[in-house]
C-alpha positions in Angstrom: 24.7 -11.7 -23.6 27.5 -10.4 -21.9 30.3 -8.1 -22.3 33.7 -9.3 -22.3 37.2 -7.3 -22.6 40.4 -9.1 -24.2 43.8 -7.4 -24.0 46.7 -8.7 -26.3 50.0 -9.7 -24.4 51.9 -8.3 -27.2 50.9 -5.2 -28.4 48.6 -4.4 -24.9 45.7 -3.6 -28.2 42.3 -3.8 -25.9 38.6 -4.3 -27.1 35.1 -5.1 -25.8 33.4 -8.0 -27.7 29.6 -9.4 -27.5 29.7 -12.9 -26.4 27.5 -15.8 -25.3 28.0 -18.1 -22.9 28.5 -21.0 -25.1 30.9 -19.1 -27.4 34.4 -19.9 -27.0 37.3 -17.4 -25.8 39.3 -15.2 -28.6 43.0 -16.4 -28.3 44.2 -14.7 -31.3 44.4 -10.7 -31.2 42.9 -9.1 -34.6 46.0 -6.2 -34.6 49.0 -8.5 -34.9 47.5 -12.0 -34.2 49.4 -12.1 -30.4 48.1 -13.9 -27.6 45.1 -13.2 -25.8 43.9 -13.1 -22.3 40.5 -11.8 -21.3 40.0 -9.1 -18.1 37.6 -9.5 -15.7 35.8 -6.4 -14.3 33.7 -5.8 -11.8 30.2 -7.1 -11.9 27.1 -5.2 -11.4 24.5 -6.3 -9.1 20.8 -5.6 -8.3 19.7 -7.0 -5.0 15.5 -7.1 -5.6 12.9 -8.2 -2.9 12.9 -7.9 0.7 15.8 -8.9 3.1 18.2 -7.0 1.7 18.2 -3.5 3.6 18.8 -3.2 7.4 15.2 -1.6 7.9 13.7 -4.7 6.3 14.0 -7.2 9.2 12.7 -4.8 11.6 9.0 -5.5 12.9 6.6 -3.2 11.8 6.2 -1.7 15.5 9.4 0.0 15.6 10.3 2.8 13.1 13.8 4.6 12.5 12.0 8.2 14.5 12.8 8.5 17.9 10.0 7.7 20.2 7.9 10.2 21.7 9.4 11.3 25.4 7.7 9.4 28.0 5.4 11.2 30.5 7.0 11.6 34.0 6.0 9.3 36.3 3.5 10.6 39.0 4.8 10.2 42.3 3.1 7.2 44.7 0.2 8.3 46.8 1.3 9.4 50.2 0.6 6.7 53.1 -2.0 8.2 55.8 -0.5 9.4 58.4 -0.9 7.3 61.7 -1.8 8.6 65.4 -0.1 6.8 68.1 -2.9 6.7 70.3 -1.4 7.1 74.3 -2.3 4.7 76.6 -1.1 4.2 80.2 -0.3 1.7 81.9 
């Protein structure tokens, strides 16, 4: 059940209170029997299962480490050299 926090608008008196959902709302304040109003917090939440983290959509080849430096490339085989073969004419 949650947690709900009333504040009176006439003497500012402030408690937490047990509620269920189907419970209706305290309008009358148990210090000097003033109006109501509830406050609304912030609500905690717990994000469970996959999806939710910006690792989790990555494929399972890549990782957050660097990769490993690549081996230089070897340089291309040298071309035989050609003779130019004289001929007269």
């Amino acid at each position: 059940m949650p947690t709900y926090v009333y504040a009176c608008k006439d003497c500012e008196h402030a408690f937490e209170i047990v509620q269920a959902f189907s419970d209706d709302s305290l309008t009358v304040c148990p210090e000097c029997n003033g109006s109501l109003r509830k406050k609304f917090n912030s609500v905690g939440v717990v994000f469970k299962g996959s999806g939710f983290y910006r690792t989790d959509s990555r494929s399972s080849s890549s990782s957050t480490a660097p990769a490993a430096p690549a081996a230089p490339a070897k340089a291309p085989a040298a071309a035989p050299a050609k003779t130019a073969s004289s001929t007269s004419a």
